[in-house]
TORKOL-469110 format. One record per atom (N, C-alpha, C): residue in three letters; atom name; x, y, z. Coordinates in pm, whole numbers, plus 50000, padded with zeros to 5 digits. Layout:
<recs>
res ALA, atom CA, east X, north Y, up Z
...
</recs>
This chain:
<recs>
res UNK, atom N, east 48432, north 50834, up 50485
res UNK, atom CA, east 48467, north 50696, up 50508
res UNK, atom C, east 48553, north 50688, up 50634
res UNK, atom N, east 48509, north 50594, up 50715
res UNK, atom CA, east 48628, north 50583, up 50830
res UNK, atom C, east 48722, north 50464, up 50828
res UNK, atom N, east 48836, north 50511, up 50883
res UNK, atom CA, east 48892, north 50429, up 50869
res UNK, atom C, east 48877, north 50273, up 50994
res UNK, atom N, east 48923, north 50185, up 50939
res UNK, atom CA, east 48923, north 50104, up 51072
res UNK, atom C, east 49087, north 50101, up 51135
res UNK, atom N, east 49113, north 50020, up 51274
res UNK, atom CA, east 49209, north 50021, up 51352
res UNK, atom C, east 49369, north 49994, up 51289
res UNK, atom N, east 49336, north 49871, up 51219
res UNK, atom CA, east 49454, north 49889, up 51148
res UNK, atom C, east 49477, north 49963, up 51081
res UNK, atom N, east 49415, north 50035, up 50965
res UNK, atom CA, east 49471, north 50160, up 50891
res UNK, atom C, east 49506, north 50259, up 50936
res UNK, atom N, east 49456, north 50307, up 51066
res UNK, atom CA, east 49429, north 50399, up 51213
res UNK, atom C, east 49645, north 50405, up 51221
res UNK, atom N, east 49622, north 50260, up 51253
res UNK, atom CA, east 49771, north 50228, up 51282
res UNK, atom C, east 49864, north 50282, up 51133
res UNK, atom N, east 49863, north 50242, up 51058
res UNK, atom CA, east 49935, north 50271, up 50951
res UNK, atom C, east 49965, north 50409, up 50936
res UNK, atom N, east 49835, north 50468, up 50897
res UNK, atom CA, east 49840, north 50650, up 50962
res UNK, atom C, east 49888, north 50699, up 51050
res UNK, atom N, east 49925, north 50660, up 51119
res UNK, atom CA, east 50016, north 50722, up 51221
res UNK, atom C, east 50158, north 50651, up 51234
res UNK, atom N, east 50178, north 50547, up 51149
res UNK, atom CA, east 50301, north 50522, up 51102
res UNK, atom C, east 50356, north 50624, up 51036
res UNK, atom N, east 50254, north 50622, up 50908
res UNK, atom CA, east 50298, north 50730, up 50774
res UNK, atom C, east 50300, north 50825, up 50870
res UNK, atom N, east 50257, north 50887, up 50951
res UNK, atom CA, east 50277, north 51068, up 51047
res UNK, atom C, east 50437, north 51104, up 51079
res UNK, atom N, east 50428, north 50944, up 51150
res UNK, atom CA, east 50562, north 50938, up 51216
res UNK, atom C, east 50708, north 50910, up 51127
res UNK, atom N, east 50665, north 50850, up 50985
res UNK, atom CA, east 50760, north 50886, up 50923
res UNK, atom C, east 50804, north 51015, up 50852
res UNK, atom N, east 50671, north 51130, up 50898
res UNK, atom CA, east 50717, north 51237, up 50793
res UNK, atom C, east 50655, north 51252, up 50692
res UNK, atom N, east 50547, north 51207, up 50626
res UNK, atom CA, east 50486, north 51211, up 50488
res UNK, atom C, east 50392, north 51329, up 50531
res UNK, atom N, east 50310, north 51373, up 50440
res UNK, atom CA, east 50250, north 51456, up 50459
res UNK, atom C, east 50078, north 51442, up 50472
res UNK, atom N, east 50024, north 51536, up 50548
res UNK, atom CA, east 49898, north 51469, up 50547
res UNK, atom C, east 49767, north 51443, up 50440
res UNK, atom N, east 49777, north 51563, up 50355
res UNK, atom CA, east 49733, north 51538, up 50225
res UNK, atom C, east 49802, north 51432, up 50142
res UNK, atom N, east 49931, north 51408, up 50159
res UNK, atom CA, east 49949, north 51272, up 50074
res UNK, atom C, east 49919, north 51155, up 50164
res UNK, atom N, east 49854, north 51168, up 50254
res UNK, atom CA, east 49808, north 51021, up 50314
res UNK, atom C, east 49669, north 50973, up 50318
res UNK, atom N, east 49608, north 51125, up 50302
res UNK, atom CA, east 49443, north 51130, up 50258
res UNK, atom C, east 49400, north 51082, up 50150
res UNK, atom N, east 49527, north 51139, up 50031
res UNK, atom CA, east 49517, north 51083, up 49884
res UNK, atom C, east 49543, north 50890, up 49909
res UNK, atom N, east 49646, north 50818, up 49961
res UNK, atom CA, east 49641, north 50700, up 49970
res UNK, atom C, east 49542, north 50608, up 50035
res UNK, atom N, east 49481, north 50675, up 50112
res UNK, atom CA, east 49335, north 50596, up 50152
res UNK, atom C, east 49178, north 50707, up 50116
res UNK, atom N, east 49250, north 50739, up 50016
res UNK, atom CA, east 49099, north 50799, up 49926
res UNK, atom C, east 49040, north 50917, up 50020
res UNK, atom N, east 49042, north 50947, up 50112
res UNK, atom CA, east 48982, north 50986, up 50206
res UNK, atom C, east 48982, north 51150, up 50249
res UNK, atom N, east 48919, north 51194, up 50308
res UNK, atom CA, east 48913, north 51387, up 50314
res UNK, atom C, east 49049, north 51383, up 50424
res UNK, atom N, east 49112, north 51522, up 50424
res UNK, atom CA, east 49220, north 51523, up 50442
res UNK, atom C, east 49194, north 51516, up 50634
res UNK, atom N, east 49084, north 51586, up 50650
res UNK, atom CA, east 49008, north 51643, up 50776
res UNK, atom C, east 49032, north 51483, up 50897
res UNK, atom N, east 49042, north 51379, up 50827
res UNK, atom CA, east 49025, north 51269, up 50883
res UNK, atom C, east 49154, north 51217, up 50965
res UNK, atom N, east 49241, north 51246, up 50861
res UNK, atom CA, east 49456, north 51229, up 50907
res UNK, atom C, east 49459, north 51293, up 50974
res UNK, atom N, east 49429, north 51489, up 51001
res UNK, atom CA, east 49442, north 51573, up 51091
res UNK, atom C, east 49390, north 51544, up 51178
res UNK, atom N, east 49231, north 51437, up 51267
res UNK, atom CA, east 49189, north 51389, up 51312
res UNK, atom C, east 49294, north 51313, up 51408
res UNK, atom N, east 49333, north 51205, up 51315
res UNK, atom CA, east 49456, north 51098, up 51379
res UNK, atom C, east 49555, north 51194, up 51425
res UNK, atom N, east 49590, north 51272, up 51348
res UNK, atom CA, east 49754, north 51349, up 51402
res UNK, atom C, east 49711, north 51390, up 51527
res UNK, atom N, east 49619, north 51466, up 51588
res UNK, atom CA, east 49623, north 51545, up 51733
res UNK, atom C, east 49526, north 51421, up 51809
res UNK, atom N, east 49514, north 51340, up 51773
res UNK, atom CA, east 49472, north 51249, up 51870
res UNK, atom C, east 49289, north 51217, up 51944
res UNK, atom N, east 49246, north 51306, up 51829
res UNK, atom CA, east 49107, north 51331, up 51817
res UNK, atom C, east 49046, north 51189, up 51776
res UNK, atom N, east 49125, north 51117, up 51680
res UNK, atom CA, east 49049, north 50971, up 51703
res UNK, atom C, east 49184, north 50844, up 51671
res UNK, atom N, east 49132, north 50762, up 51726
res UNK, atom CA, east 49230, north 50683, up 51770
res UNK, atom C, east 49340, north 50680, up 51837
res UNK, atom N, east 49323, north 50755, up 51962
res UNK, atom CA, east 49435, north 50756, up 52032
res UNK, atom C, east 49496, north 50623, up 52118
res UNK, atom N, east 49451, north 50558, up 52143
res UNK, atom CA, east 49469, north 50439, up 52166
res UNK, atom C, east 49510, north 50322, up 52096
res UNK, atom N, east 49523, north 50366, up 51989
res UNK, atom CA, east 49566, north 50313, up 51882
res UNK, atom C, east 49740, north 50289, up 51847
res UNK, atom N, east 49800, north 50197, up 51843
res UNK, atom CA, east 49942, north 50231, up 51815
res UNK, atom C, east 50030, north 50236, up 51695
res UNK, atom N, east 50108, north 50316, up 51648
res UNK, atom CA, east 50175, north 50330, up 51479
res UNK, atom C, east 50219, north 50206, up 51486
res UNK, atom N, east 50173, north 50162, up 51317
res UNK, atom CA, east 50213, north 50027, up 51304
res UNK, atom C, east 50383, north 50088, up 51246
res UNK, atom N, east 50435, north 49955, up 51263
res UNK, atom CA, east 50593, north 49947, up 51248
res UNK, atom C, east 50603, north 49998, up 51112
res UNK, atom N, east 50748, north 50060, up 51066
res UNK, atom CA, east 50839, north 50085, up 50914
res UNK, atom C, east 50775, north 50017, up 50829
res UNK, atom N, east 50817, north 49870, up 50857
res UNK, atom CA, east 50828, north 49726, up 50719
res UNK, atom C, east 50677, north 49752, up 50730
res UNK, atom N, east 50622, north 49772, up 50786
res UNK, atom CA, east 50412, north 49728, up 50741
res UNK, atom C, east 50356, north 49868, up 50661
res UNK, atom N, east 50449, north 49965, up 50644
res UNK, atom CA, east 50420, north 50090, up 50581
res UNK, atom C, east 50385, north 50111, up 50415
res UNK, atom N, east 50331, north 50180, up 50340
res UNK, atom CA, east 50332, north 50121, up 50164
res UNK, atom C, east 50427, north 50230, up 50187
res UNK, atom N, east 50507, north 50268, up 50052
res UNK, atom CA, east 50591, north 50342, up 50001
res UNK, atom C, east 50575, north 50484, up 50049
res UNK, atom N, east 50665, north 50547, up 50076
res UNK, atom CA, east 50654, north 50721, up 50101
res UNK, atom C, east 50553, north 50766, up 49969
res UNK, atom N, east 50515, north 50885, up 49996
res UNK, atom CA, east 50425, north 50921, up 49892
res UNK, atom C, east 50478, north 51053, up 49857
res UNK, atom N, east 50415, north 51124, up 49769
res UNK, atom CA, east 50303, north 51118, up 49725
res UNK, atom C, east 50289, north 51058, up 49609
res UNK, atom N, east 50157, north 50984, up 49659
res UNK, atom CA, east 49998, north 50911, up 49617
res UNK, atom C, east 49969, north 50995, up 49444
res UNK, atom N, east 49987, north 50927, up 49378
res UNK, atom CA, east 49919, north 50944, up 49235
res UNK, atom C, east 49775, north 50900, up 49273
res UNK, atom N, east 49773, north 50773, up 49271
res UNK, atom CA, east 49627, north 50748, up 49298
res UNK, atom C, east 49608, north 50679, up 49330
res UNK, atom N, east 49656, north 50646, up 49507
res UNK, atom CA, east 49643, north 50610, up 49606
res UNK, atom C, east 49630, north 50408, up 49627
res UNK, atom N, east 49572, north 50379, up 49688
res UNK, atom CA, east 49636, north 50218, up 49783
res UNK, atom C, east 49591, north 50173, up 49623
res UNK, atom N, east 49509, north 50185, up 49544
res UNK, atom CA, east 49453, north 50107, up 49457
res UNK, atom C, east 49524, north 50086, up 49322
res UNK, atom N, east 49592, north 50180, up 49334
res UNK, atom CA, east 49718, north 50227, up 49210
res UNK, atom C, east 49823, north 50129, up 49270
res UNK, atom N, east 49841, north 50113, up 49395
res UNK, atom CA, east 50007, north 49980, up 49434
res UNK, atom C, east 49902, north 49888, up 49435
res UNK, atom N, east 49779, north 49851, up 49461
res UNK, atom CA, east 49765, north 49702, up 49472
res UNK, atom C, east 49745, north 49658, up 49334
res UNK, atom N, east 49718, north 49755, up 49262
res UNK, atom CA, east 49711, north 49699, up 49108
res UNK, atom C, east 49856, north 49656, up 49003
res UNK, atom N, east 49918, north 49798, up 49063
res UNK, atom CA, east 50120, north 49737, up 49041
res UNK, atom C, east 50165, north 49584, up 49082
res UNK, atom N, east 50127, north 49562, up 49231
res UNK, atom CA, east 50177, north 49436, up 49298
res UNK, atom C, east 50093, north 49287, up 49200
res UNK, atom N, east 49942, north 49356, up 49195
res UNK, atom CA, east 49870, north 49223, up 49122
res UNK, atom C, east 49949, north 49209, up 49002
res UNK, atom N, east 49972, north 49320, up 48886
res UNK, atom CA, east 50056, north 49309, up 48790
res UNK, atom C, east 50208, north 49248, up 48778
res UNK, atom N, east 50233, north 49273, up 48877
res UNK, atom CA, east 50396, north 49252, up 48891
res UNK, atom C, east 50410, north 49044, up 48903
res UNK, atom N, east 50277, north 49014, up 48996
res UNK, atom CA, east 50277, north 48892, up 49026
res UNK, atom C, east 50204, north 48784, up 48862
res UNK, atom N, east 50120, north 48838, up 48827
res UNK, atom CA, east 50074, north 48802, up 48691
res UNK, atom C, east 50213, north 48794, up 48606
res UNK, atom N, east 50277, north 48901, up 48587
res UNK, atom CA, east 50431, north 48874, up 48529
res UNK, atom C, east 50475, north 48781, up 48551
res UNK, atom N, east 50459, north 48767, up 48690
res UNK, atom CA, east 50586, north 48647, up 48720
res UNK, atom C, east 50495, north 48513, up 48699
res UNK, atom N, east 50401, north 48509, up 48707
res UNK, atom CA, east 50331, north 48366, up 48658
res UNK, atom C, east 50351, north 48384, up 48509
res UNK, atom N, east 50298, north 48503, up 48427
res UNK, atom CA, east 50328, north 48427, up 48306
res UNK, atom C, east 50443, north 48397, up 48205
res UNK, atom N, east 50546, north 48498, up 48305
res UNK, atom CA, east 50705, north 48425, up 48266
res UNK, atom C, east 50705, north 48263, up 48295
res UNK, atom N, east 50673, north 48216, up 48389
res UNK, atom CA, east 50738, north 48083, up 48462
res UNK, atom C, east 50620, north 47978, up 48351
res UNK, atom N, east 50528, north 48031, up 48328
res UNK, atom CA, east 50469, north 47927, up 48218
res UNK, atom C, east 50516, north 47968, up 48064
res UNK, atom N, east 50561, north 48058, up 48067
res UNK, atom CA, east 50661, north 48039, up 47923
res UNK, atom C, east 50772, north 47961, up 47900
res UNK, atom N, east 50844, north 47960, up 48074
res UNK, atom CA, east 50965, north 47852, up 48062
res UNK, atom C, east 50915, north 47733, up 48047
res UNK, atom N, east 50790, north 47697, up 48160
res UNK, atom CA, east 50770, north 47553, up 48106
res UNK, atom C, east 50715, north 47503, up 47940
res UNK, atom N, east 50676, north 47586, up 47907
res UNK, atom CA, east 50645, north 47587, up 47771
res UNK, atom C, east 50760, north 47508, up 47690
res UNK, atom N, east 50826, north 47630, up 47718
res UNK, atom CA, east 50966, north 47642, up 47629
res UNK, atom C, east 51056, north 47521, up 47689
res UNK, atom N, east 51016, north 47411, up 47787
res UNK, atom CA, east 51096, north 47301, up 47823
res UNK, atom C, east 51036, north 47214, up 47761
res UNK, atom N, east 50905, north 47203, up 47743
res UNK, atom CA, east 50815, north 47114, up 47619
res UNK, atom C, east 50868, north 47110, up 47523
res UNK, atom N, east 50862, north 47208, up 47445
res UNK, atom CA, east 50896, north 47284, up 47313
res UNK, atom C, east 51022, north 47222, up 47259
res UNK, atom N, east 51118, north 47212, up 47327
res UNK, atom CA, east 51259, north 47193, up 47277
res UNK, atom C, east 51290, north 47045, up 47237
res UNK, atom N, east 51327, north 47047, up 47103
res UNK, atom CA, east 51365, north 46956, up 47029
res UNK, atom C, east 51444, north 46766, up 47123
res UNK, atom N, east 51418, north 46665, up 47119
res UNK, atom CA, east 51494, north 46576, up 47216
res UNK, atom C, east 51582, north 46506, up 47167
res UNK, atom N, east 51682, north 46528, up 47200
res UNK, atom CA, east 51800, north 46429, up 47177
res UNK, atom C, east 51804, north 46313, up 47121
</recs>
């Protein structure tokens, strides 16, 4: 699988912060052969590390981008179905 430009970028964020390259292969699913690729400049050299804040979490990758986007979808479902319990619970309550 290749990557495209922005991920290109991200990968060489994660390089430049220090992660390792097998744990960056594991976060975009991908053979390890591909990061070592990016690291010496074999593809995408023209390419520039995207910034810190645009980075996912240091790793290592349990099981990779699909494991945090499923945390973040979860985390946000929480918070919707807290906020319709409050309104619930503002129905609910007895009136003066």
């Amino acid at each position: 699988m290749a990557l495209n430009d922005g991920e290109i970028a991200i990968v060489k964020g994660i390089l430049l912060r220090g992660d390792r390259q097998h744990d960056i292969a594991a976060y975009f699913g991908i053979n390890g052969g591909r990061i070592a690729e990016i690291s010496t400049g074999q593809t995408g050299s023209s390419i520039t590390a995207s910034p810190a804040e645009d980075l996912p979490p240091a790793g290592p990758y349990m099981a990779g981008r699909s494991a945090l986007r499923a945390r973040d979808t979860l985390i946000a479902l929480r918070d919707l179905i807290q906020d319709a319990i409050n309104d619930i619970d503002l129905y609910e309550k007895p009136k003066d």
